[in-house]
C-alpha positions in Angstrom: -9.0 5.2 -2.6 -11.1 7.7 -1.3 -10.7 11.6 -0.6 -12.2 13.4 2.2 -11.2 15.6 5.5 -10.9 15.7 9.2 -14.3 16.8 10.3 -15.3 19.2 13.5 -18.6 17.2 13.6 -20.6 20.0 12.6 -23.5 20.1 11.1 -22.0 22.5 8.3 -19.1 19.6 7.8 -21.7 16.8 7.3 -23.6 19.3 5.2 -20.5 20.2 3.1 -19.4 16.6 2.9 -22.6 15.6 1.2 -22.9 18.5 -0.9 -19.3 17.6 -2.7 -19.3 14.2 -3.1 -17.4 13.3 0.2 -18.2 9.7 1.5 -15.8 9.5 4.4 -14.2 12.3 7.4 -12.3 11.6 10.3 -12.5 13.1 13.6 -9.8 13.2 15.9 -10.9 13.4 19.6 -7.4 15.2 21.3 -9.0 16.3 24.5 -8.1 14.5 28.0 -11.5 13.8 28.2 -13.3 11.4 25.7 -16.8 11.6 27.5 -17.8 14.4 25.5 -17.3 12.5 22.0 -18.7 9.4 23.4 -21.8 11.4 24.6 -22.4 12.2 21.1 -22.5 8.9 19.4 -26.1 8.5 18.8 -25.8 12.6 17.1 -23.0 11.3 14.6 -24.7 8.2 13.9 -27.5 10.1 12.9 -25.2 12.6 10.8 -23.7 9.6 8.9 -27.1 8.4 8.1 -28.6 11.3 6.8 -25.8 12.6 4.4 -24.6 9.1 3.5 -21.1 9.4 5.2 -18.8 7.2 6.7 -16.9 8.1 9.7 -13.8 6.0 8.3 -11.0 7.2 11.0 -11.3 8.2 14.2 -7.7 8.9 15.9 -6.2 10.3 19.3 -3.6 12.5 19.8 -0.8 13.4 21.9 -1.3 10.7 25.1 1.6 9.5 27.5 0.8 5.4 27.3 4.0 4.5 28.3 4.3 7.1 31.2 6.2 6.3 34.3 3.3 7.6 36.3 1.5 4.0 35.9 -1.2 6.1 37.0 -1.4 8.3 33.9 -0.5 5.6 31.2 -3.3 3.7 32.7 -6.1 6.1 32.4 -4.5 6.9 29.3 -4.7 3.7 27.9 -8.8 3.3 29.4 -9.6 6.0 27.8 -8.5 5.0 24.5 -9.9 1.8 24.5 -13.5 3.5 25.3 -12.9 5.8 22.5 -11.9 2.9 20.2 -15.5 1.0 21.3 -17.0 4.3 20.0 -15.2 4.0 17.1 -16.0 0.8 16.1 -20.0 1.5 17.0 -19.2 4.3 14.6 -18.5 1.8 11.9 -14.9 3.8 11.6 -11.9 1.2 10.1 -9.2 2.4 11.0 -8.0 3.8 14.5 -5.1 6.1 14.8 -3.3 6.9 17.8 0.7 7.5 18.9 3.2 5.7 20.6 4.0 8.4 23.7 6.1 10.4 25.0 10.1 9.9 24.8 10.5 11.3 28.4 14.7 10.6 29.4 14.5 7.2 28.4 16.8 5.2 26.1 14.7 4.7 23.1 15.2 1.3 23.3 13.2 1.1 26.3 10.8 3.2 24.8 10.1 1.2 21.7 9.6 -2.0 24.2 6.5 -0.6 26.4 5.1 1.1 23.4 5.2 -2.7 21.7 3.1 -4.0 24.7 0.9 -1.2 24.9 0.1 -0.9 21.1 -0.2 -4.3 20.7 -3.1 -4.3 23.2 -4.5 -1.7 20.8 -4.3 -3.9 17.9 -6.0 -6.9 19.7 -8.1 -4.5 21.2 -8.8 -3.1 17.3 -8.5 -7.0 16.1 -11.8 -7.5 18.3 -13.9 -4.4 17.3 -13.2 -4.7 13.2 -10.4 -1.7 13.7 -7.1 -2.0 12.4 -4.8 0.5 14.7 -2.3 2.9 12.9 0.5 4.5 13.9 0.5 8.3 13.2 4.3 10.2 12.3 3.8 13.5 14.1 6.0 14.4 16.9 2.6 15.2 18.6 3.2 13.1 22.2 5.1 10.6 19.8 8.9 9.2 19.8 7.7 6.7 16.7 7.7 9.2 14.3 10.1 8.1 11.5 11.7 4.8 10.4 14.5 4.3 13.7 11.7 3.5 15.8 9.2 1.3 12.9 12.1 -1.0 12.6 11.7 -1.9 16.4 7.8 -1.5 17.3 6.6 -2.6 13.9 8.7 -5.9 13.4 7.6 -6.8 16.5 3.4 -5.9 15.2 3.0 -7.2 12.3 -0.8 -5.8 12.3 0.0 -2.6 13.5 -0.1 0.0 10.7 1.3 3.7 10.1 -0.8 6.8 9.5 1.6 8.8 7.1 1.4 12.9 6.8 4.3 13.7 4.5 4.3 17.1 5.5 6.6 15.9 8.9 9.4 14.3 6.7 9.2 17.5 4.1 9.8 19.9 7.7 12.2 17.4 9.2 14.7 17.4 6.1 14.0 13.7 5.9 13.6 11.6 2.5 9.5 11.0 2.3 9.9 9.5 -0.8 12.4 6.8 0.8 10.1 6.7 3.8 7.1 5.5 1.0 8.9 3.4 -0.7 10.0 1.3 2.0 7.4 1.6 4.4 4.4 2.3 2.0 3.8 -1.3 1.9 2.2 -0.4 6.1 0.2 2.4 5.3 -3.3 2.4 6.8 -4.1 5.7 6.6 -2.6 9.3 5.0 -3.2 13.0 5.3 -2.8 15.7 2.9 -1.6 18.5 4.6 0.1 20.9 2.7 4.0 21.9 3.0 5.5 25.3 2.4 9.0 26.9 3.1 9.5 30.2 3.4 13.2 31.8 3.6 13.7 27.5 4.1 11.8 27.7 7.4 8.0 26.3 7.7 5.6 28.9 6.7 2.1 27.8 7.7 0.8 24.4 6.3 -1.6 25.5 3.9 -4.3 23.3 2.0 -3.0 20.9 -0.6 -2.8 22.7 -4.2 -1.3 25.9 -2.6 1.4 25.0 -1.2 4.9 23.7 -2.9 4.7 20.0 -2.0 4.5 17.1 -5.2 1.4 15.3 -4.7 1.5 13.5 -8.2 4.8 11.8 -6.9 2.8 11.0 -3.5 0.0 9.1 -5.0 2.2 7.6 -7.2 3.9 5.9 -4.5 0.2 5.0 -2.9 -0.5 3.8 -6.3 2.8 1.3 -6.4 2.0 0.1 -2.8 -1.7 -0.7 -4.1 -2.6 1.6 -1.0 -6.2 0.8 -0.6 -6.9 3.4 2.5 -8.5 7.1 2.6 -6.7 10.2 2.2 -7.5 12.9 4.1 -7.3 16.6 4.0 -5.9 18.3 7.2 -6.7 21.6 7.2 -3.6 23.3 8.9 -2.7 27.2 8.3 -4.5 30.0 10.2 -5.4 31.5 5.9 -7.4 27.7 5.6 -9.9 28.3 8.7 -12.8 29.8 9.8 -13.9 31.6 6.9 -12.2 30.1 3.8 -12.2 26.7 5.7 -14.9 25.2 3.1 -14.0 27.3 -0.2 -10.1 25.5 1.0 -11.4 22.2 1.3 -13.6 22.7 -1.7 -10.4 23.6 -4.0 -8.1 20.8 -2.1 -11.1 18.1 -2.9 -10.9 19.1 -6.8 -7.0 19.4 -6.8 -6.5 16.0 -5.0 -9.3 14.3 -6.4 -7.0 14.2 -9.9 -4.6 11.8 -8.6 -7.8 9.4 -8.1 -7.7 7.0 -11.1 
C-alpha cells in the first residue's frame, strides 16, 4: 500500500513528490478536451523518470457515456479510450472513470447501458495492462453507492470501485458497511478529508484536520488485503495554493501511520 496525491503535473508536484518519499500521483484529466494531456505525454514521462515516480492512476471525470445524444456518448467514450492508451503508455494501473449521467431514466435502464459501455472500458483496460474502476462521486455519476454496484458490478466481475469515503460521511450513508461489503472491489481510494459544521459540510480539508476516523479506514483496507494506492485529494479552498504542499506534507506524515 502506497501513499501519495493527485498531481497538477507540475514541476513543483514532481519536485515535492520526490523530495518526500512519494513514489506514485494521479492525475485526473476532467476537461472536454484530452488533446492537451495527450500532448504532454513525452513531458510526464520524462517527469516520472527523473524523480523516480509512478503515474499509478490516471482517471476522468464527469462524462455523459450513456447519453441519449448517441452523438455525445460517442465522442465521450473516443475520448476516453485515447486517454486510457495514454494511460497505459504512462505505465498508470489503474484507470478511473464514472458511469454517467442519470438523466429521466429508470435506473434500471441506466445501470444496463453503463454495463455495456464500462465493460468496453474493462476490455479496453484488459488489453492495455489497466484495470478500470469505478469512482463514488456524484460527479456526472448515478453509480455512486451500493443500489447501483449490485446491478453494474454483478454483471463485471473485473470492473472495480474507486472509494472516497468522504461521499458516504456527506450523504448520511454507512461507509463502514459500504467497506465491509464492497471492500473486497476496491482498486483505488482517496483520502479526502470530511468535516461538519452546524451538521452541514464545511470544506473538505486535508486528512489529519478534519473529523473523519482514518485508523478505522485502513483497518478495513487492511481486512480486505487492499493492495491499491491511496491518494490524497486536496479539497478545501484553506488546502490550496499557498499551504497546498505544507497540507500535503502534514497529510503524507498523518496517513503514512496507518502504513504497516
Amino acid at each position: 500500500m502506497h501513499i501519495g496525491f493527485i498531481t497538477d503535473l507540475s514541476e513543483e508536484d514532481f519536485r515535492f513528490a520526490g523530495q518526500t518519499g512519494v513514489s506514485v500521483l494521479e492525475y485526473n484529466e476532467n476537461a472536454d478536451s484530452v488533446e492537451p494531456f495527450l500532448a504532454r505525454t513525452d513531458e510526464i514521462k520524462d517527469r516520472c523518470r527523473r524523480y523516480r515516480i509512478k503515474l499509478d492512476v490516471v482517471g476522468r471525470f464527469g462524462r455523459n457515456y450513456i447519453s441519449d445524444d448517441e452523438g455525445t456518448a460517442m465522442r465521450e467514450i473516443a475520448a476516453t479510450e485515447r486517454l486510457m492508451d495514454a494511460a497505459a503508455e504512462l505505465g498508470a494501473s489503474v484507470f478511473v472513470t464514472g458511469a454517467g449521467h442519470a438523466e429521466q431514466r429508470e435506473h434500471t435502464e441506466n445501470c444496463r447501458r453503463a454495463v455495456d459501455v464500462l465493460g468496453r472500458f474493462v476490455e479496453a483496460g484488459a488489453s492495455r495492462g489497466l484495470r478500470v474502476a469505478l469512482y463514488n462521486c456524484h460527479w456526472g455519476n448515478f453509480a455512486f453507492a451500493p443500489p447501483s454496484w449490485n446491478q453494474i458490478l454483478s454483471e463485471l466481475p473485473e470492473l472495480g470501485i474507486k472509494y472516497d469515503p468522504s461521499h458516504a460521511y456527506y450523504d448520511d450513508r454507512d461507509w463502514l458497511s459500504e467497506m465491509r461489503e464492497w471492500g473486497g472491489r476496491f482498486y483505488h481510494t482517496h483520502a479526502k478529508g470530511s468535516l461538519k459544521v452546524a451538521g452541514k459540510q464545511f470544506e473538505d480539508p486535508n486528512p489529519g484536520f478534519d473529523e473523519f476516523n482514518w485508523g478505522a479506514f485502513f483497518h478495513m483496507l487492511y481486512h480486505h488485503d487492499y493492495q491499491g494506492d491511496v491518494m490524497i485529494e486536496p479539497h478545501a479552498a484553506t488546502w490550496l495554493g499557498r499551504r497546498r504542499h505544507t497540507g500535503l506534507r502534514f497529510s503524507l506524515a498523518y496517513l503514512r501511520q496507518f502504513v504497516l
